[in-house]
N, C-alpha and C positions, 0 to 999 in steps of 0.2 A: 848541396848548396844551401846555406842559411838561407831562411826569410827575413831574417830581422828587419823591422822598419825601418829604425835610422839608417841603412844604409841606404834606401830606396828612394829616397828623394834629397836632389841636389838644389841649391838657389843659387839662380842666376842675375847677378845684383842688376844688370840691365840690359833689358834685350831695345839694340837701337833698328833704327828702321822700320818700326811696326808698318807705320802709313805708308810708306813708303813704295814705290815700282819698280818691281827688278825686270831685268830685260836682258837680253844680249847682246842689244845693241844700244848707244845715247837715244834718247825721249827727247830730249829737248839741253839747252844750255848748263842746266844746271844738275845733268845726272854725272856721277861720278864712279869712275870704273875702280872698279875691285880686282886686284890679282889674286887668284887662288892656285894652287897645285895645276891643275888640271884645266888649266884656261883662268878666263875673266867673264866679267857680269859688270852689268850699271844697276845702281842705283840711284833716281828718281825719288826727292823728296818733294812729299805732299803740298800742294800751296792752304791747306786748311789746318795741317798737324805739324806740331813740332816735338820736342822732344817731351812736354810736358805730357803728351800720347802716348809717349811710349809705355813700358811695360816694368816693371820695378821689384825685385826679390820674388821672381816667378820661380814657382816650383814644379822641377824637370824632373818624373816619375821613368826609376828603373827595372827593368826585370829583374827575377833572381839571378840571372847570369851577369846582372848589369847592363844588360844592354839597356836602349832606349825603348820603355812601353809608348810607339808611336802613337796607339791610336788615341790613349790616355790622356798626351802631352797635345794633340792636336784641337783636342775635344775645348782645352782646360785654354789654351792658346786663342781659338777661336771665340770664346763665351767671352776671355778677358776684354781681346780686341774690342766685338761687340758690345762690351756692357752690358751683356746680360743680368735678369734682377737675380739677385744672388751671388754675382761673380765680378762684380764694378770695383772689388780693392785688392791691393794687396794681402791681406790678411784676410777675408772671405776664401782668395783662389787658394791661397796656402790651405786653409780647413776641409774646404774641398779636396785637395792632393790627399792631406792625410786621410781621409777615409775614404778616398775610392783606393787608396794602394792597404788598407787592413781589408775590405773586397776581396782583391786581389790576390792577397796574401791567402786567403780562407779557401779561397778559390784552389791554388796551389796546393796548397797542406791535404787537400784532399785530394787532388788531383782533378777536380771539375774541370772541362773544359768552357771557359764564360763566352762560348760564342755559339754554343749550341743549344736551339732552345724547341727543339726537335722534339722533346717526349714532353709526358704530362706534366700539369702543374710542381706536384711532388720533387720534378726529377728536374726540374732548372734553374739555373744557379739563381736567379734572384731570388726566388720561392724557399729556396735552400737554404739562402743567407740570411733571409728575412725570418725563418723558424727558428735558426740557430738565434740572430739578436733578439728574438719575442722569448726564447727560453729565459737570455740573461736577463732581461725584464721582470721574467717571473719569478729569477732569484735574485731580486733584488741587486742585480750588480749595471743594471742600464737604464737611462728613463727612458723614458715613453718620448720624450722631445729630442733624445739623442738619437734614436731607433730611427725615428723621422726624417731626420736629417742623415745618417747612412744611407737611408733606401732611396731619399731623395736625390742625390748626388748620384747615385749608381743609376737608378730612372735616368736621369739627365743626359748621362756620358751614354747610354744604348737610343737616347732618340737623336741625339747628335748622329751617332753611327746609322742609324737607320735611315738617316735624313742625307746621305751620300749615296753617290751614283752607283748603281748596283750591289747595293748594301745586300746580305743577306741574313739582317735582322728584322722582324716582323716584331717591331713593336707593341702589338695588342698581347704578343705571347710574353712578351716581359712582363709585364703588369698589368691589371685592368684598372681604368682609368675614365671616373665617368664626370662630365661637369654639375655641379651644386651650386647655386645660389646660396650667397650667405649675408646677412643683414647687418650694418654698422652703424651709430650715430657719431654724425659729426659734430663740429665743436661747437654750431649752434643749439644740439639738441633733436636736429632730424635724423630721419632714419632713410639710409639709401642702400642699394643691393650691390652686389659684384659678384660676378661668374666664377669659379675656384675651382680647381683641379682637385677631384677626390679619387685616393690612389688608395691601390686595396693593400698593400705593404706597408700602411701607415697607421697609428694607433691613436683614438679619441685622445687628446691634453688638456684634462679639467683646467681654463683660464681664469675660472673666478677667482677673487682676492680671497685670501684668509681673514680672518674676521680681526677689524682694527683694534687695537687696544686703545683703553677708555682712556682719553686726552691726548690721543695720537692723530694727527692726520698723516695723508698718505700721497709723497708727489712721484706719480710716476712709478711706480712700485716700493718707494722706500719710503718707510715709517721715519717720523721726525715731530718735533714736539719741541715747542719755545720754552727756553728755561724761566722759570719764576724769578721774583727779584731776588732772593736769597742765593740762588745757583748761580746770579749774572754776577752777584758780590764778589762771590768764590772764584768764579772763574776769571775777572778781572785782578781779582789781589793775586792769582797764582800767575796770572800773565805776567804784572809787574817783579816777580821774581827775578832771580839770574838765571834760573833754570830756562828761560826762554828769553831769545835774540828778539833784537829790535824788530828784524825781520821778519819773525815768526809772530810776533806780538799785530804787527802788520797787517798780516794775513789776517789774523782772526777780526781785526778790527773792520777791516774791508766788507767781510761776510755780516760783519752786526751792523753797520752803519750805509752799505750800498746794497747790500742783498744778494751780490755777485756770487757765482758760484765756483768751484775751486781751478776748472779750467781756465776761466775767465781772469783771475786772482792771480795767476798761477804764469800769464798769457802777456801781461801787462807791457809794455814796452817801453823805451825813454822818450820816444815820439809821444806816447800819449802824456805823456807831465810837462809837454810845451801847452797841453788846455789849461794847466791851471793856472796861467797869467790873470791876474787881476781884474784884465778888462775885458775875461769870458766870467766872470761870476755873477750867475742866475738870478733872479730875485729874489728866490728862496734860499739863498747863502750858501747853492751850490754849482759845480761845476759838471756838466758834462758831459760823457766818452763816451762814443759808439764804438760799439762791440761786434764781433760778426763778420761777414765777407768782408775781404777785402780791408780790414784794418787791422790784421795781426793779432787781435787777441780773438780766442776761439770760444766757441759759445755752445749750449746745448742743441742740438741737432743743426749746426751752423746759421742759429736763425739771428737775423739785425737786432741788437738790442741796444735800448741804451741807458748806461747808467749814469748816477747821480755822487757824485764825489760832495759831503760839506768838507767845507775851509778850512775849519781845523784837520783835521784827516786829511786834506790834500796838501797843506802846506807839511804835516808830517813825513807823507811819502817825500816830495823833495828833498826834506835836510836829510832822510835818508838816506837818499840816491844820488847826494851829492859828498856821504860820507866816504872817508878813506877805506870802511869796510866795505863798502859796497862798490867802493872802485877796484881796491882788491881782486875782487869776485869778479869783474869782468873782465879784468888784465887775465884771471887765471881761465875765464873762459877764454879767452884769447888766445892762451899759450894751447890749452886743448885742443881747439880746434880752426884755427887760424881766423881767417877775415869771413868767415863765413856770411856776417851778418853787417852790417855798417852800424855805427854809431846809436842812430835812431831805432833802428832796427834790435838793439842788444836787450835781453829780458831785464826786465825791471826786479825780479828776485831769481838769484842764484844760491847756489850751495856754498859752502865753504873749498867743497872739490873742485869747483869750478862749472858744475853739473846745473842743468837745467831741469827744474823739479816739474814739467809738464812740455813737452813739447807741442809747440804749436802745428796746424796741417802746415799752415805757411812755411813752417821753419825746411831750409832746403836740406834738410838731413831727412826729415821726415821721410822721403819717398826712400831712400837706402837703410833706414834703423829697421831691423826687426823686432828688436824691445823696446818698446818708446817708451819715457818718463810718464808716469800718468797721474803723478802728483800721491803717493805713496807718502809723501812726509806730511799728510794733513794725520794717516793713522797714525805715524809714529807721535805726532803732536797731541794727538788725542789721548795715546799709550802715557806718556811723561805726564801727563795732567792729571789721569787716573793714581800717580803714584803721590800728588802731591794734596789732593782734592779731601774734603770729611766721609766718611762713610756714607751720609746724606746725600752728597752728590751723588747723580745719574752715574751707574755703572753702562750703561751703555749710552754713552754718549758720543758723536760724533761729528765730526766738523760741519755736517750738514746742519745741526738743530741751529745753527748760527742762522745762518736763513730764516727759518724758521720765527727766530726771536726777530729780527730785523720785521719780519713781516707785522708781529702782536705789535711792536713795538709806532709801526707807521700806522697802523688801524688804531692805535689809540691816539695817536695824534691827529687823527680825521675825525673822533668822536664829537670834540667840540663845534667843529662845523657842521656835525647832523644835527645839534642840539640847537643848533641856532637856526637851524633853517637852510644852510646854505648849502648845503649837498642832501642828497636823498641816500637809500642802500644802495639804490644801482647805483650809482653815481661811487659811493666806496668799494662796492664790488670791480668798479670798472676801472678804479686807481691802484687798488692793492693789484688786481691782476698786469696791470700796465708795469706796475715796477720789480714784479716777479718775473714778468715775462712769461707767464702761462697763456699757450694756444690754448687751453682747453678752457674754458669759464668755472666748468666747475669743481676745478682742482683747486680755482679762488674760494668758492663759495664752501668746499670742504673744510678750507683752513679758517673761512669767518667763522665757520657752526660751530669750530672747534673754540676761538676766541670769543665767543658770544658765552659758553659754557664755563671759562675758568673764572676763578672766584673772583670779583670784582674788589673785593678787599687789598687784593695782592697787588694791584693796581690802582689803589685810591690816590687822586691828588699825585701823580705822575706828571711828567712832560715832557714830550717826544724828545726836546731837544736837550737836555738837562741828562738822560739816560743813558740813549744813544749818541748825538750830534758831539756832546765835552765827553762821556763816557766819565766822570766824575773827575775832570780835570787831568785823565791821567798824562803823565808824564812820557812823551817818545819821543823825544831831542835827545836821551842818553844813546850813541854808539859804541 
């Protein structure tokens, strides 16, 4: 019989009933009886869960004969249920599937039995699988984070087993496993401990950063760096080409003038271009949008944010969204995929296909898509640009450095209030961070040092609003 992976795991687009009480007899009014083959059963729904509990492209692991590996699918079943850390999505439990069934699989090919942990170290299967992945390690064909995460999902699935009645797995024989103290600071800059599982099947993962390049800051693990004025020229003159849609001209404008980042851009809805009414514009000549739970557009690690639309920009997006192109694009998401979404509800930028270039969690496709949009057309945009740009422009350039410049660009327009008196550093430190939206402070303060540092020439006699807010007058009423 083959091993082959892809055969070995099936998804099941919805498992109903999770919360659910099965019985043989009615619970109460609202259980409803099931006919099967061989008699009936009630089911009993939850008064605390509904379907939004349920379970969504759960991955159902087979033997090599295809049968059902029960105890595999019970383990992976119960962690989902639970929300275990590790196992709370859809696409975690699926990661997990696929590496406890190449386990599995290792297991088979050699014939190991994985439930016998009866001889020494040498001689059990976790100790076995864990030499075999430290090999590929050693030739360079595995990291050390992947190995990790193998051993860990296999640890996982034998204490779940162990942790059942009359188990006959002894968990200390699977792996030794001692607690460690490990030290973190939080985002004020304290330092506080937390107790950590240290597993002997796991390998040290150097965390430190690699060393930043000179005029680069660093949000989050990824390098990014505000383009100078000469880049912002280039990059403005090649927007106004035809080589790039209104839509797309949009987007970049979004990232230089609100700071949004591509999920957020990407998230937008026609509910939110009911704020740009007249009679919500701010004192500061803008409008705006919360971001975040609960409002449809998604945000980096789902946190509340909010952004700042000016007027020019915002009245742009409307003639936009109220163009025949851009109605187009929602009639043809329409025909895709029916009524899925209401009016208000409908994304603010679509594709020409009728596609949605980022799927929101909100969006009710989300829990059944296996591949979700993740916003892929900011590289392709970044690709086209590269073909159009001087040699001088940044060859690695990326839709994030927009950010980036959005950021030098509002730090210099706070320059004139520190010169006068009327804010202090903290005081710009605690704005730029407010409008990036960094928990961390000093992921602010890494992008001032970086701004404190570039030539002050590049920047002489600038004005925040003149740069960014008109972006030189350009023209986005053509559709």
């Amino acid at each position: 019989m083959s091993f082959a992976k892809g055969n070995r795991i099936v998804l099941i687009k919805h498992i109903r009933h999770c919360h659910s009480e099965l019985s043989t007899t009615p619970v109460n009014k609202s259980s409803e009886e099931i006919i099967c083959k061989k008699g009936a059963y009630f089911v009993t729904p939850s008064h605390y869960f509904n379907e939004d509990h349920d379970l969504y492209l759960f991955p159902y692991i087979l033997n090599c004969d295809l049968s059902p590996w029960t105890d595999a699918n019970l383990f992976l079943y119960t962690s989902a249920l639970n929300r275990d850390k590790g196992y709370s999505s859809s696409d975690a439990i699926r990661l997990k599937a696929s590496l406890l069934v190449d386990y599995k699989i290792y297991c088979e090919g050699l014939k190991i039995d994985l439930y016998d942990f009866s001889g020494r170290k040498p001689k059990r299967p976790t100790y076995r699988y864990f030499f075999h992945l430290l090999q590929q390690v050693n030739e360079g064909a595995l990291s050390r984070k992947k190995l990790n995460q193998s051993t860990k999902v296999v640890y996982d699935f034998y204490r779940y087993l162990s942790e059942q009645h009359k188990s006959s797995i002894d968990i200390e024989r699977v792996d030794s496993v001692k607690l460690v103290n490990r030290y973190f600071h939080n985002h004020h800059g304290g330092l506080y401990s937390m107790a950590t599982e240290k597993r002997g099947q796991s390998l040290s993962v150097n965390n430190s950063s690699r060393p930043r390049r000179i005029g680069f800051t660093r949000e989050y693990g990824e390098e990014l760096r505000p383009l100078t004025d000469k880049e912002l020229d280039e990059l403005l003159a090649c927007l106004n080409t035809d080589a790039f849609g209104v839509d797309e001209r949009l987007m970049h404008f979004i990232a230089l003038q609100v700071g949004a980042r591509k999920q957020s851009i990407l998230t937008m809805r026609m509910k939110h271009l009911k704020l740009f009414a007249d009679e919500k514009l701010l004192k500061d000549g803008t409008f705006k949008v919360n971001a975040g739970p609960g409002t449809g557009i998604d945000t980096k690690y789902n946190k509340p944010q909010a952004l700042y639309f000016p007027l020019i920009l915002a009245k742009s997006i409307l003639r936009y969204a109220n163009s025949e192109k851009a109605k187009r694009r929602r009639q043809k998401f329409l025909q895709n995929n029916g009524n899925i979404l209401n009016e208000d509800d409908m994304y603010l930028f679509i594709s020409s296909s009728g596609g949605t270039h980022y799927m929101a969690k909100s969006d009710p496709r989300y829990i059944f898509t296996r591949s979700r949009p993740q916003g892929r057309n900011t590289y392709y945009m970044s690709k086209k640009l590269s073909k159009l740009v001087s040699e001088k422009f940044p060859s690695d350039f990326v839709f994030h450095w927009l950010r980036a410049t959005y950021a030098l660009r509002y730090y210099l327009f706070l320059q004139p209030l520190y010169a006068k008196g009327l804010i202090t550093d903290s005081d710009i430190i605690s704005m730029v961070q407010k409008r990036l939206h960094h928990s961390n402070r000093e992921v602010t303060e890494n992008y001032l040092k970086l701004f404190d540092s570039i030539d002050k020439r590049l920047v002489a006699q600038q004005l925040y609003e003149e740069r960014v807010f008109d972006l030189y007058g350009t023209k986005m009423d053509f559709i």
